[in-house]
PQR file with spaces between the fields and no chain letter, atoms N, CA, C, O and H, PARSE charges and radii, in Angstrom:
ATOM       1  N    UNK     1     183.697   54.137   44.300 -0.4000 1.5000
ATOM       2  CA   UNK     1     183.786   53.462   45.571 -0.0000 2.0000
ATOM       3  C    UNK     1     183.711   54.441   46.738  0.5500 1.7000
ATOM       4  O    UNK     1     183.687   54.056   47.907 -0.5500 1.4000
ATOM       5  N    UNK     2     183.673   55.771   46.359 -0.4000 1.5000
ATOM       6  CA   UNK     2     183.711   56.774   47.879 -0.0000 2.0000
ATOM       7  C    UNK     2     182.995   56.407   48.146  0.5500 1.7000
ATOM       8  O    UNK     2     183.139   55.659   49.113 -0.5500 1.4000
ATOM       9  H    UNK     2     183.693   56.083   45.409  0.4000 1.0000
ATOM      10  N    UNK     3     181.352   56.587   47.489 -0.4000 1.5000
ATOM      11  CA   UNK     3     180.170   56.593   48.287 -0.0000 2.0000
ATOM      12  C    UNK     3     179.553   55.242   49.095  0.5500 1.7000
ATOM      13  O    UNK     3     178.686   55.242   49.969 -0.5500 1.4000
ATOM      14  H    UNK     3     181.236   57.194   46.704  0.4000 1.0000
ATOM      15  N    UNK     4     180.232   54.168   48.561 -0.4000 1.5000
ATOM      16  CA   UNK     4     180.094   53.063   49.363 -0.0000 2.0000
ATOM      17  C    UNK     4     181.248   53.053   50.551  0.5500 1.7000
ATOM      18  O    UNK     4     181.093   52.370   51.564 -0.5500 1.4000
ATOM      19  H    UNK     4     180.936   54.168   47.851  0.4000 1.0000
ATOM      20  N    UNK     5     181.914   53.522   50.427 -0.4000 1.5000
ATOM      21  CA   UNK     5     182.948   53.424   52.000 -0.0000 2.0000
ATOM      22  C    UNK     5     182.505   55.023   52.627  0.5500 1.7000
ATOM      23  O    UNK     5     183.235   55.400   53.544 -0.5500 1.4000
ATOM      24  H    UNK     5     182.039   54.077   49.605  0.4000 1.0000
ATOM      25  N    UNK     6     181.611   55.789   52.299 -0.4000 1.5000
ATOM      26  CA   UNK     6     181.192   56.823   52.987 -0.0000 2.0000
ATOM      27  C    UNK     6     179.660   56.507   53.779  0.5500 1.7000
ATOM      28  O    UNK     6     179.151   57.172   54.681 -0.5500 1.4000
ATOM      29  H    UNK     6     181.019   55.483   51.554  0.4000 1.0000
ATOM      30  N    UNK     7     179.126   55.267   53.118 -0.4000 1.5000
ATOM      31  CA   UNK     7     177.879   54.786   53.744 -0.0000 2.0000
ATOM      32  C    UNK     7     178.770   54.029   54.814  0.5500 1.7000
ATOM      33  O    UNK     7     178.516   54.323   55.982 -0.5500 1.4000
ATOM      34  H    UNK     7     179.540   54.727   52.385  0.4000 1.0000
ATOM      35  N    UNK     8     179.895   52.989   54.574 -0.4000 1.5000
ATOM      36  CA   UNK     8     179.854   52.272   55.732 -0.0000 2.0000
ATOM      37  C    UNK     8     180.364   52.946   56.831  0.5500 1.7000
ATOM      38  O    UNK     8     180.180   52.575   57.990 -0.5500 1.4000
ATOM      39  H    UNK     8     180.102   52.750   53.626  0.4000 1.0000
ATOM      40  N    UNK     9     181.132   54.130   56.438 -0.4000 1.5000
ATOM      41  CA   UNK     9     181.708   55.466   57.676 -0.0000 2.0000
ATOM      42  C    UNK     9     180.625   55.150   58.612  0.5500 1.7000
ATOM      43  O    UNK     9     180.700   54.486   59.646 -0.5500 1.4000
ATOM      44  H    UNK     9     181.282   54.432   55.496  0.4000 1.0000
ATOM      45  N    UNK    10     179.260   55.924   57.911 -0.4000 1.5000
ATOM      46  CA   UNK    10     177.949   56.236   58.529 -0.0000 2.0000
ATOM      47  C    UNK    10     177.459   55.197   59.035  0.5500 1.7000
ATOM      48  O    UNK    10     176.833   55.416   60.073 -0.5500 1.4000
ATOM      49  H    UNK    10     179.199   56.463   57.071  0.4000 1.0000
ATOM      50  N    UNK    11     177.513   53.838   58.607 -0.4000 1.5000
ATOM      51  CA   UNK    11     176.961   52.841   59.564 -0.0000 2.0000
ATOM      52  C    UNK    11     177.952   52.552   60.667  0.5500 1.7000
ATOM      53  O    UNK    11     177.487   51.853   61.568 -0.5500 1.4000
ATOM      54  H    UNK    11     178.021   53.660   57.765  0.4000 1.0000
ATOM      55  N    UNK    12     179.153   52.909   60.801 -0.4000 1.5000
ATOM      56  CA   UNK    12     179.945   52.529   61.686 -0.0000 2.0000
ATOM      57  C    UNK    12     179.620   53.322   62.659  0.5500 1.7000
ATOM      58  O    UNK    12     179.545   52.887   63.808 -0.5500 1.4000
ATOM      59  H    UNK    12     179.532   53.477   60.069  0.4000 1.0000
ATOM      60  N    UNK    13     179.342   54.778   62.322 -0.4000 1.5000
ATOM      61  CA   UNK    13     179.439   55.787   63.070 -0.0000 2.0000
ATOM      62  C    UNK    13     177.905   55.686   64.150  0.5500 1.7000
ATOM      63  O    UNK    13     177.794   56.183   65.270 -0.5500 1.4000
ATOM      64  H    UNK    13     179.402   55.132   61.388  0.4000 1.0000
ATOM      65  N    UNK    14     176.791   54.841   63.343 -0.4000 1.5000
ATOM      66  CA   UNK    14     175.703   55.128   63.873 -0.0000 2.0000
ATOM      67  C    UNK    14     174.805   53.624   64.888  0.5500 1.7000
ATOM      68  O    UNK    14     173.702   53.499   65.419 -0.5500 1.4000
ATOM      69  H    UNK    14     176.882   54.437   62.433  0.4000 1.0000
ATOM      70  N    UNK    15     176.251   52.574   64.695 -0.4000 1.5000
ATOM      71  CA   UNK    15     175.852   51.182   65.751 -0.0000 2.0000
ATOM      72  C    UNK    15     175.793   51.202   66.813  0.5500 1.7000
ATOM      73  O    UNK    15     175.125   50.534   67.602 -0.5500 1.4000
ATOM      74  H    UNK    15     177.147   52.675   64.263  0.4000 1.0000
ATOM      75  N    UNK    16     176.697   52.203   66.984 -0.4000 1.5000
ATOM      76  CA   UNK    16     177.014   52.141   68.845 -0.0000 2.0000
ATOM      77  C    UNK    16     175.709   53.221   69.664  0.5500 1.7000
ATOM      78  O    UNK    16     175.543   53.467   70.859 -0.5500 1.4000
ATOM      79  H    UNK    16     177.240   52.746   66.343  0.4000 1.0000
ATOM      80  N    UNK    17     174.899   53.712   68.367 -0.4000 1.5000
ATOM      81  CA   UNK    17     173.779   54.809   68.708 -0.0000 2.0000
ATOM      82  C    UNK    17     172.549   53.556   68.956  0.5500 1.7000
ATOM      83  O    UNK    17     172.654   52.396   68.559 -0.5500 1.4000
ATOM      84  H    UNK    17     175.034   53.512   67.397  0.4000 1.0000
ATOM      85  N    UNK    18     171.455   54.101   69.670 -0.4000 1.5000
ATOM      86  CA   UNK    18     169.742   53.515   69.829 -0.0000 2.0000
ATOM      87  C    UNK    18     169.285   53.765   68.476  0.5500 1.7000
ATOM      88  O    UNK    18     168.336   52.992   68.345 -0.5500 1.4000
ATOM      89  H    UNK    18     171.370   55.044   69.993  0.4000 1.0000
ATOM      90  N    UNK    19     169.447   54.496   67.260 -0.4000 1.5000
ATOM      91  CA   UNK    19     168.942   54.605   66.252 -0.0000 2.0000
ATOM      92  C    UNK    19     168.468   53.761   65.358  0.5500 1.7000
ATOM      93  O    UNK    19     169.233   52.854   65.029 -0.5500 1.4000
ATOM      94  H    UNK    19     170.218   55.125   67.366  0.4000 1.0000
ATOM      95  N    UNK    20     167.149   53.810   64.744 -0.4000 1.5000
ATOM      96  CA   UNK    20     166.809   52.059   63.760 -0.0000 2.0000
ATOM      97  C    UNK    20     166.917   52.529   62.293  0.5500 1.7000
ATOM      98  O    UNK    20     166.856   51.672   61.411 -0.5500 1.4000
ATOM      99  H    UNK    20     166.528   54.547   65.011  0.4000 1.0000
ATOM     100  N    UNK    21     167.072   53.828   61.969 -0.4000 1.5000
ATOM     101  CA   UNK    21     167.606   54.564   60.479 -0.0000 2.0000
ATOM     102  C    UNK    21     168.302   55.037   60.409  0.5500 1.7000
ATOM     103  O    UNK    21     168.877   55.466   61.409 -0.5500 1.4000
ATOM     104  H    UNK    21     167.121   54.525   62.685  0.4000 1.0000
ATOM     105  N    UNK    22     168.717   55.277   59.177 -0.4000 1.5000
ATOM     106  CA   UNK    22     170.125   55.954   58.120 -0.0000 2.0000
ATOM     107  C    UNK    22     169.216   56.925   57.278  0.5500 1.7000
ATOM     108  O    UNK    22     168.154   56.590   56.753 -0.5500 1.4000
ATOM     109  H    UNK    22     168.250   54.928   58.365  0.4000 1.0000
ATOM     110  N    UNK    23     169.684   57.954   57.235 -0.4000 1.5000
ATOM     111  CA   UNK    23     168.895   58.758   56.050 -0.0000 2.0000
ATOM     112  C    UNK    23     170.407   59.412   55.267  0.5500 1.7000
ATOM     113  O    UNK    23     171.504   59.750   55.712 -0.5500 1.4000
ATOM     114  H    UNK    23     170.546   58.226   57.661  0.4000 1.0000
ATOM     115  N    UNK    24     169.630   59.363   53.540 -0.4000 1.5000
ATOM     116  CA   UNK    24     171.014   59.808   53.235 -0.0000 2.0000
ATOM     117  C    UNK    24     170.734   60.460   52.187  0.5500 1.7000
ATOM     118  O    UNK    24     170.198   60.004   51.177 -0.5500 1.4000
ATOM     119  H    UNK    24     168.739   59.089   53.179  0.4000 1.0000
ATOM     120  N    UNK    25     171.089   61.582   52.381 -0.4000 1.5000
ATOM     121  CA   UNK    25     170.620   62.863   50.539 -0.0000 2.0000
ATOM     122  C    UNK    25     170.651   62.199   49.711  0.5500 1.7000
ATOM     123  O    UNK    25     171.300   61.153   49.697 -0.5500 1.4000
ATOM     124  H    UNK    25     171.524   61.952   53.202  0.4000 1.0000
ATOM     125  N    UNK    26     169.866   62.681   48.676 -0.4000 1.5000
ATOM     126  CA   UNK    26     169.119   62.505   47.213 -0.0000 2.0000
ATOM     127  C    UNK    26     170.716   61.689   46.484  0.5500 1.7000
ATOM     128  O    UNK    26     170.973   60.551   46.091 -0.5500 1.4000
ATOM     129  H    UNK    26     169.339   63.531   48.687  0.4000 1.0000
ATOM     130  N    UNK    27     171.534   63.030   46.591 -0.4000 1.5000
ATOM     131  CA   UNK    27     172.883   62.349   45.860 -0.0000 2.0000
ATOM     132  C    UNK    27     173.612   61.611   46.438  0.5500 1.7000
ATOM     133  O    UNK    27     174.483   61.177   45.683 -0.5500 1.4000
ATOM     134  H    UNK    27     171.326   63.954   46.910  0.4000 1.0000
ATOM     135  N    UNK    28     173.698   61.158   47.692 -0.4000 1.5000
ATOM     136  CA   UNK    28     174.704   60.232   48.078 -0.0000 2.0000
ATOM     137  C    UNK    28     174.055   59.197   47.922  0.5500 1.7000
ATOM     138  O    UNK    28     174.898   58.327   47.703 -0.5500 1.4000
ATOM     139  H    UNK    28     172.991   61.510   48.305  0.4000 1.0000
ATOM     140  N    UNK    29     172.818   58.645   47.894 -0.4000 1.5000
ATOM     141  CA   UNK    29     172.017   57.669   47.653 -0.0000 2.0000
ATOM     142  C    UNK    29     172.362   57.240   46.087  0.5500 1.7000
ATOM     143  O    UNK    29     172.605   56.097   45.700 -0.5500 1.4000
ATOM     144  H    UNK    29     172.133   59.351   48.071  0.4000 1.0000
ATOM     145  N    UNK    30     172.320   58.519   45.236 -0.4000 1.5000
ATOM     146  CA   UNK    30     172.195   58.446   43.559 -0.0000 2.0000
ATOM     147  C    UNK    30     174.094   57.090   43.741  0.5500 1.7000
ATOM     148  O    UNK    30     174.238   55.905   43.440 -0.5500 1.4000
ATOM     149  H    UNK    30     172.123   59.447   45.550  0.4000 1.0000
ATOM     150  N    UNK    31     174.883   57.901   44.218 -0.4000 1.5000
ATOM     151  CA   UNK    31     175.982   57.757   44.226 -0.0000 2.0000
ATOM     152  C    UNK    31     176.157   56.635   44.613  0.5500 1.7000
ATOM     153  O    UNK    31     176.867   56.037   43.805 -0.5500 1.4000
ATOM     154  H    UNK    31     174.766   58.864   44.462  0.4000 1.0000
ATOM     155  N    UNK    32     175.787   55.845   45.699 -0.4000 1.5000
ATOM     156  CA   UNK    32     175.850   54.615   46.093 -0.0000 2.0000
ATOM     157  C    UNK    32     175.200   53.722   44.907  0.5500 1.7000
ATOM     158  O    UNK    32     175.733   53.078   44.003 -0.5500 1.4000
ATOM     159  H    UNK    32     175.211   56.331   46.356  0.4000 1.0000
ATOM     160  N    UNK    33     174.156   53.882   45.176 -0.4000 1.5000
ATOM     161  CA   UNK    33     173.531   52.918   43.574 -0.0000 2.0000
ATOM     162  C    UNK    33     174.507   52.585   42.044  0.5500 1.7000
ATOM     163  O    UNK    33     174.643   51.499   41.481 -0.5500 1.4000
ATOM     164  H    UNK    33     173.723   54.404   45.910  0.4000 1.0000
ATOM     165  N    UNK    34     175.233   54.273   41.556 -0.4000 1.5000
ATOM     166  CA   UNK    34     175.966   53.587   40.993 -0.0000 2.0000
ATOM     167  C    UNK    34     177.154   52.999   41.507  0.5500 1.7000
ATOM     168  O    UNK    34     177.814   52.163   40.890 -0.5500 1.4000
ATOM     169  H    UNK    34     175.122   55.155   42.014  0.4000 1.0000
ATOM     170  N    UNK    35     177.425   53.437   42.639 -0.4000 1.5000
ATOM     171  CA   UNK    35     179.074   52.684   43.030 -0.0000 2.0000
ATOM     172  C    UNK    35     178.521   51.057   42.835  0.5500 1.7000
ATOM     173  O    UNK    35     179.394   50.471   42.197 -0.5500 1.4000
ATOM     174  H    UNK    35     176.889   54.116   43.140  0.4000 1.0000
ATOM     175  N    UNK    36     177.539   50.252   43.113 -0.4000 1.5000
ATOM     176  CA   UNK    36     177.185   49.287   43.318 -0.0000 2.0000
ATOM     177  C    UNK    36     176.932   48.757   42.143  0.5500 1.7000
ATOM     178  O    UNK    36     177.300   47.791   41.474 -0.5500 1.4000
ATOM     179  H    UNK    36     176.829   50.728   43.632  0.4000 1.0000
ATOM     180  N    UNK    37     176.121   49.748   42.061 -0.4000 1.5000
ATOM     181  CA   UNK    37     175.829   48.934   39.636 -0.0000 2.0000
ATOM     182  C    UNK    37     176.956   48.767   39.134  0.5500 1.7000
ATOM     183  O    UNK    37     176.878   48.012   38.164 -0.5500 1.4000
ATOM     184  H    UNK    37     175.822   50.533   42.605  0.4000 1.0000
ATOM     185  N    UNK    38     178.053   49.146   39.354 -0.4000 1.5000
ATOM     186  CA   UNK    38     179.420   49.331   38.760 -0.0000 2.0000
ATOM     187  C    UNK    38     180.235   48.076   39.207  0.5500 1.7000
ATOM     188  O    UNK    38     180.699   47.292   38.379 -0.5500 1.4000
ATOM     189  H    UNK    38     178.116   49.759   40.141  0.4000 1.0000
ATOM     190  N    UNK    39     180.364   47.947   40.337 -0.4000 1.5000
ATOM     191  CA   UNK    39     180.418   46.638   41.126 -0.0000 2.0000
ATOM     192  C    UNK    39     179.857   45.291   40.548  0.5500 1.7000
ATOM     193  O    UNK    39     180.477   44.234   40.429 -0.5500 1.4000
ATOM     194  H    UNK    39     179.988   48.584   41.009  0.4000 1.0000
ATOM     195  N    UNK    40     178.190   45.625   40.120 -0.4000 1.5000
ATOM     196  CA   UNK    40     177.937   44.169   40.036 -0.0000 2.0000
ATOM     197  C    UNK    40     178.035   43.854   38.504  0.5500 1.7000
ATOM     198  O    UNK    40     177.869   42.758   37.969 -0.5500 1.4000
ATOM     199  H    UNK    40     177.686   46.484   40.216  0.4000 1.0000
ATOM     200  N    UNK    41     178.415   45.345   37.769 -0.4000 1.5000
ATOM     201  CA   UNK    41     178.661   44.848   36.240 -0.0000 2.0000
ATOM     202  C    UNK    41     179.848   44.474   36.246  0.5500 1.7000
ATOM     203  O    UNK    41     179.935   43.292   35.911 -0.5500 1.4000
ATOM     204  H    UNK    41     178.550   46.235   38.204  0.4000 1.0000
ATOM     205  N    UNK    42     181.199   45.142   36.571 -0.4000 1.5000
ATOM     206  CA   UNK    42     182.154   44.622   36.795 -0.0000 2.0000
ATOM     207  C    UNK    42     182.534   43.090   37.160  0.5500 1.7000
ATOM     208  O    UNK    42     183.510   42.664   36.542 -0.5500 1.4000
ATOM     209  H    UNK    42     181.128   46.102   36.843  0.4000 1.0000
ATOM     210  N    UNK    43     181.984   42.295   37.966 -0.4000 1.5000
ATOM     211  CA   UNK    43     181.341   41.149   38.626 -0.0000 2.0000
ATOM     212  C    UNK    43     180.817   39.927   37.665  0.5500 1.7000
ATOM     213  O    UNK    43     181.227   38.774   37.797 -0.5500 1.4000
ATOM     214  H    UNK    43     181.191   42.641   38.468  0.4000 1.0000
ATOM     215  N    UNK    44     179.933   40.300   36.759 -0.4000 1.5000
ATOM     216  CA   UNK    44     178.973   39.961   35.813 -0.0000 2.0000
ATOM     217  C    UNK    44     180.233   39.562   34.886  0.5500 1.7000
ATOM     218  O    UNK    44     180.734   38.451   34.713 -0.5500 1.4000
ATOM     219  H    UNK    44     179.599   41.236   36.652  0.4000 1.0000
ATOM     220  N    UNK    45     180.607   40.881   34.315 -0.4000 1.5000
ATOM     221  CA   UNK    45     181.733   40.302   33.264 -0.0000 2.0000
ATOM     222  C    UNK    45     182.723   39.502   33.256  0.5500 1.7000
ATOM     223  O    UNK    45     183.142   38.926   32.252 -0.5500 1.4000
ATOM     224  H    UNK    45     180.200   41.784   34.456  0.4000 1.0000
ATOM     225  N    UNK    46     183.354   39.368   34.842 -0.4000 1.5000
ATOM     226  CA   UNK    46     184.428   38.667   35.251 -0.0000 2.0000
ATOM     227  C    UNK    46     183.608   37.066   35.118  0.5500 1.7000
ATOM     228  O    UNK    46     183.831   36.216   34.256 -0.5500 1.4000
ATOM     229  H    UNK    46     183.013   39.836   35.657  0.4000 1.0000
ATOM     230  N    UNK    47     182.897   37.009   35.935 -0.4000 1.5000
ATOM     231  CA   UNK    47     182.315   35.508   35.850 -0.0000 2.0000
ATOM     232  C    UNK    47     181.916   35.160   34.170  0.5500 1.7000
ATOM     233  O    UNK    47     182.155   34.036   33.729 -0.5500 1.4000
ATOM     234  H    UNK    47     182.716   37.700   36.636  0.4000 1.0000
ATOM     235  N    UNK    48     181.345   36.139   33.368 -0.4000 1.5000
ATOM     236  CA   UNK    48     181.387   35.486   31.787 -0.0000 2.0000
ATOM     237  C    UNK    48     182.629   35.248   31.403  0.5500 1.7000
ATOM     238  O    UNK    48     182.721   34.198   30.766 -0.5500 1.4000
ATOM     239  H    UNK    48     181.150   37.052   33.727  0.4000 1.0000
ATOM     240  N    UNK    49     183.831   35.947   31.579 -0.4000 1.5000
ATOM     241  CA   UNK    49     185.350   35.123   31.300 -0.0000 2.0000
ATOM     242  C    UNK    49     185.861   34.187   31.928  0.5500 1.7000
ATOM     243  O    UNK    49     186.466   33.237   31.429 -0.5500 1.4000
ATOM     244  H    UNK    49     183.756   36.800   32.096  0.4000 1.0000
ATOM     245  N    UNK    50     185.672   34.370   32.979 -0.4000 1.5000
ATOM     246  CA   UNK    50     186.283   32.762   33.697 -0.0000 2.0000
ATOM     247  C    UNK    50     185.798   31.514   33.267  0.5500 1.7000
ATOM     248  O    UNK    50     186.433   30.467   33.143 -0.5500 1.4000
ATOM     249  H    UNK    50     185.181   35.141   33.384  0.4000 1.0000
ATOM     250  N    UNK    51     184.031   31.837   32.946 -0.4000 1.5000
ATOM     251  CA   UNK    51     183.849   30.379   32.209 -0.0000 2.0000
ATOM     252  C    UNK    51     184.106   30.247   30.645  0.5500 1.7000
ATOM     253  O    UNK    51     183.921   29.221   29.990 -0.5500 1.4000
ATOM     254  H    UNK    51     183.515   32.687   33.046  0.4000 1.0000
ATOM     255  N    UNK    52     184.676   31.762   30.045 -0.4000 1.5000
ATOM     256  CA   UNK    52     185.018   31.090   28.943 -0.0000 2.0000
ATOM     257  C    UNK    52     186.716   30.211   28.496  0.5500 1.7000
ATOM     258  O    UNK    52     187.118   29.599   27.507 -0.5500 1.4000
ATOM     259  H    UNK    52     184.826   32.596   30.577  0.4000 1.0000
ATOM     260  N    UNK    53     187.368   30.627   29.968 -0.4000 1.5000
ATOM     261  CA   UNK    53     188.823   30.211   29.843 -0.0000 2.0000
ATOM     262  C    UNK    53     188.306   28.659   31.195  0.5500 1.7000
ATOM     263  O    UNK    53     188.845   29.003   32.247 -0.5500 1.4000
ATOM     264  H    UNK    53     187.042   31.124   30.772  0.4000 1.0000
ATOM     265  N    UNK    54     187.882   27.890   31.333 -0.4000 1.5000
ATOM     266  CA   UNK    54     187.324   26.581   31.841 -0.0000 2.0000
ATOM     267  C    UNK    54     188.017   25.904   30.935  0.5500 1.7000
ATOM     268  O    UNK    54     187.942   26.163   29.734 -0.5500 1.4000
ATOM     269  H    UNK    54     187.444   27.611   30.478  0.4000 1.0000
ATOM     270  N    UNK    55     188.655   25.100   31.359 -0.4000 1.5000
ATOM     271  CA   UNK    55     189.261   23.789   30.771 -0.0000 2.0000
ATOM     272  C    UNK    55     188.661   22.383   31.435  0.5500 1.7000
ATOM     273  O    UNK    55     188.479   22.253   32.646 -0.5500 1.4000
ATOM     274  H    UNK    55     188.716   24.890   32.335  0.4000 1.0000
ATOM     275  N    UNK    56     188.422   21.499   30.586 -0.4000 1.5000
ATOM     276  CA   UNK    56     188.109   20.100   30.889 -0.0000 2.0000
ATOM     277  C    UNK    56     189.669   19.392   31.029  0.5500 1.7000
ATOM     278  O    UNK    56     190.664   19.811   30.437 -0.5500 1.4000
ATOM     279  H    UNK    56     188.570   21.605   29.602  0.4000 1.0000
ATOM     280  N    UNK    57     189.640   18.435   31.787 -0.4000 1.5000
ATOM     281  CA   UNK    57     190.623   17.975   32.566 -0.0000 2.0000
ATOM     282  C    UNK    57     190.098   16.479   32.726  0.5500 1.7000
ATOM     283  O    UNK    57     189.338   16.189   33.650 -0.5500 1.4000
ATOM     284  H    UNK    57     188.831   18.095   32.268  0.4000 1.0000
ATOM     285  N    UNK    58     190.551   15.492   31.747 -0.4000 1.5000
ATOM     286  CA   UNK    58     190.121   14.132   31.979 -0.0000 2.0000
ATOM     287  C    UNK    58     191.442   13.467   32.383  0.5500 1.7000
ATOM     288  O    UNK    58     192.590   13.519   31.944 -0.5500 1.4000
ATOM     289  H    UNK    58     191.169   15.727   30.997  0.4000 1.0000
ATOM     290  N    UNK    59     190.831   12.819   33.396 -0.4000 1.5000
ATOM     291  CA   UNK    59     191.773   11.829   34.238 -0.0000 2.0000
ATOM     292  C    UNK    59     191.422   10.165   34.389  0.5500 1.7000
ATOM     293  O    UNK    59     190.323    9.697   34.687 -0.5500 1.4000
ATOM     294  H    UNK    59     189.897   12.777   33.753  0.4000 1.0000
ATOM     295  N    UNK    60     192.367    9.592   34.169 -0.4000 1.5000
ATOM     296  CA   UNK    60     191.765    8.302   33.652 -0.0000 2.0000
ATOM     297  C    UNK    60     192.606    7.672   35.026  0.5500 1.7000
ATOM     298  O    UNK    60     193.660    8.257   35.276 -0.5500 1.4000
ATOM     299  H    UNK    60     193.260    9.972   33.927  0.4000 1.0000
ATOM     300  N    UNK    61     192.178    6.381   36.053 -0.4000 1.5000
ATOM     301  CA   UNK    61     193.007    5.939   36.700 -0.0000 2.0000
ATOM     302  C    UNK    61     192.793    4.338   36.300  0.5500 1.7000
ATOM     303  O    UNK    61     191.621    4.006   36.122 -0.5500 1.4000
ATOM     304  H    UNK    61     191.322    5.906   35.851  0.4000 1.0000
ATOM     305  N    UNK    62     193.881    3.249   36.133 -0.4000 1.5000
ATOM     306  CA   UNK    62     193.377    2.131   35.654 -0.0000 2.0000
ATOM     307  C    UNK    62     194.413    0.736   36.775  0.5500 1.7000
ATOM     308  O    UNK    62     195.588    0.370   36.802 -0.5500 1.4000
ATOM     309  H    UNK    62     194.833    3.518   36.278  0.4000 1.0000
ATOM     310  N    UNK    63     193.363    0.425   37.403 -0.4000 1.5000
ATOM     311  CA   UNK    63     193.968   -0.167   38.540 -0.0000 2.0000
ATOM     312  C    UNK    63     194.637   -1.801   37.771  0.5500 1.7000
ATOM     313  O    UNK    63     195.243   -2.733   38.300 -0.5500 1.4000
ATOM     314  H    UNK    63     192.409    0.723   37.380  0.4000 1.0000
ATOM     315  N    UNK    64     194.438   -1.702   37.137 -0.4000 1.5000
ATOM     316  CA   UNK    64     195.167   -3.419   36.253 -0.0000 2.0000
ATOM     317  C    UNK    64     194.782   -4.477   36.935  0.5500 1.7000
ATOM     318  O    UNK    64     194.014   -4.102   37.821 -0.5500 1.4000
ATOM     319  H    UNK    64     193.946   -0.945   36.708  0.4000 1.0000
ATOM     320  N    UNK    65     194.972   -5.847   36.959 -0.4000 1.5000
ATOM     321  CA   UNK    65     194.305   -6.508   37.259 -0.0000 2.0000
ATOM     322  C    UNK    65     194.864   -7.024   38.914  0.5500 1.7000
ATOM     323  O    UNK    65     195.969   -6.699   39.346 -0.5500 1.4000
ATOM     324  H    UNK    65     195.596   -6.152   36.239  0.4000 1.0000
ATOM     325  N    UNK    66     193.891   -7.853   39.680 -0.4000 1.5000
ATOM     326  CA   UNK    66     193.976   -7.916   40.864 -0.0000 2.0000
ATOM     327  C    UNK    66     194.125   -9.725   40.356  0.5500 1.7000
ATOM     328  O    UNK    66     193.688  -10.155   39.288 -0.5500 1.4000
ATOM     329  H    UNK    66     192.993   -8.118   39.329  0.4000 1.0000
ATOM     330  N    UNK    67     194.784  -10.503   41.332 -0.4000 1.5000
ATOM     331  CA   UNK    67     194.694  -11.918   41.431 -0.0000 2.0000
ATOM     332  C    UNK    67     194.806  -12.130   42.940  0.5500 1.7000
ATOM     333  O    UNK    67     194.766  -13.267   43.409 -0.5500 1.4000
ATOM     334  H    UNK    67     195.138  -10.153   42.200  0.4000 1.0000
């Protein structure tokens, strides 16, 4: 997670500038990519367990008769 809260440092740092790019070394780039792959596998797996702990929940309501 550094390298993703070290990119948003850099975007924070660079809004209040006229600038329309970010450039960012070979490795902090490498580094972000995995902070993020890591993220969305992490992510991935959580959502395959939640639907395997899903419970069905039948609810029956039975209004009886009206006269």
């Amino acid at each position: 997670m550094l390298h993703i809260k070290s990119f948003i440092d850099k975007m924070s740092a660079i809004e209040g500038k006229q600038t329309t790019s970010i450039v960012l070394p070979i490795g902090e780039a490498r580094g972000l990519r995995d902070d993020i792959s890591k993220l969305l596998a992490d992510l991935h797996e959580l959502s395959k367990e939640d639907k395997k702990n899903e419970e069905v929940i039948t609810v029956q309501v039975k209004g009886g008769g009206f006269k």
